[in-house]
N, C-alpha and C positions, 0 to 999 in steps of 0.2 A: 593446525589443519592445513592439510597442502590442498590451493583453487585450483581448478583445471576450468578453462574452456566449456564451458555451453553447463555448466553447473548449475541445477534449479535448488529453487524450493519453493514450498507453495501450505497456500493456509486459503481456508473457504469458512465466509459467515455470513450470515442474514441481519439484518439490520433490521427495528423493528418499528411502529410507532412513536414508543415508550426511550428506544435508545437515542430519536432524533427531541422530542421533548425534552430529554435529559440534557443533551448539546444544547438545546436552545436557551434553556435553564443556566447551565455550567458558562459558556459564552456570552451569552444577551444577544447571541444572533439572530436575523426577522428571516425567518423562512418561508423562501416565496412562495415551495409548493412542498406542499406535506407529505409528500410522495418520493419524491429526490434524493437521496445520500449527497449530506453534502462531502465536496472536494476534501474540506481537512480529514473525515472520517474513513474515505477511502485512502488518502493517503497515509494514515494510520496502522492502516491493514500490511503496506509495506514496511513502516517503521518497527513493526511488530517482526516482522521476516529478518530485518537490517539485526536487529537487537542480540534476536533469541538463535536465528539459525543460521543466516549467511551473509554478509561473513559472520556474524555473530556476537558475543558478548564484547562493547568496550569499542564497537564500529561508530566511526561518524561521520560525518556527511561533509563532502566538500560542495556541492551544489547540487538540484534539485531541479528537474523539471515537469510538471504535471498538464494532460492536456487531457481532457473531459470529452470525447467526440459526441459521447451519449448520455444518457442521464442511468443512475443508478437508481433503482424502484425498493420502495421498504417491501418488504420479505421475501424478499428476493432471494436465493443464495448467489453470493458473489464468490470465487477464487481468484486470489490474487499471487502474481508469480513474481520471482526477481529469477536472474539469469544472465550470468557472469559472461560476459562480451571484449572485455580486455582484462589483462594482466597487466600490472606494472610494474614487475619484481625489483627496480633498481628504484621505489619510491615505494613500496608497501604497497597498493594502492589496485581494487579494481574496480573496472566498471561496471554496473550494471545497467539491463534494460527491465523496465517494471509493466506490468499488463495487470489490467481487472478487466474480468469477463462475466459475464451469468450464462445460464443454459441459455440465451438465443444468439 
């Protein structure tokens, strides 16, 4: 697949009660507030983009930054975008920039 420049993709989900109890379960994590998405679930939603669609199958991470300004709300619907911001053709290698939004 040849990257260009300003390349998206994007995937939207709602998050529910049921899926954060399941995290809590799966993890042993204390969840301050039952309302929240946590950080690993949204960054998930990316990992899920990384994997299946861009760059895609057999991609992996040289480092990782995540910054929370807001809190993610259960049923909500979230989209989540990546969106190729550098090329590094003489290293394989691009960059992206990652966003989660809801309708506000």
């Amino acid at each position: 697949m040849k990257f260009q420049l300003g390349q998206t993709a994007t995937t939207e989900r709602t998050f529910t009660a049921a899926n954060l109890a399941e995290y809590a379960s799966l993890t042993g994590a204390v969840l301050r507030d039952a309302h929240a998405i946590p950080g690993p679930l949204l960054g998930g939603m990316f990992s899920y983009l990384l994997g299946t669609t861009l760059p895609g199958r057999g991609t992996n991470y040289l480092k990782q930054h995540l910054e929370f300004p807001r809190a993610a709300r259960v049923d909500e619907k979230l989209t989540a975008t990546v969106e190729i911001v550098r090329l590094r053709p003489d290293k394989d290698l691009v960059n992206l920039r990652t966003v989660c939004t809801n309708p506000r």
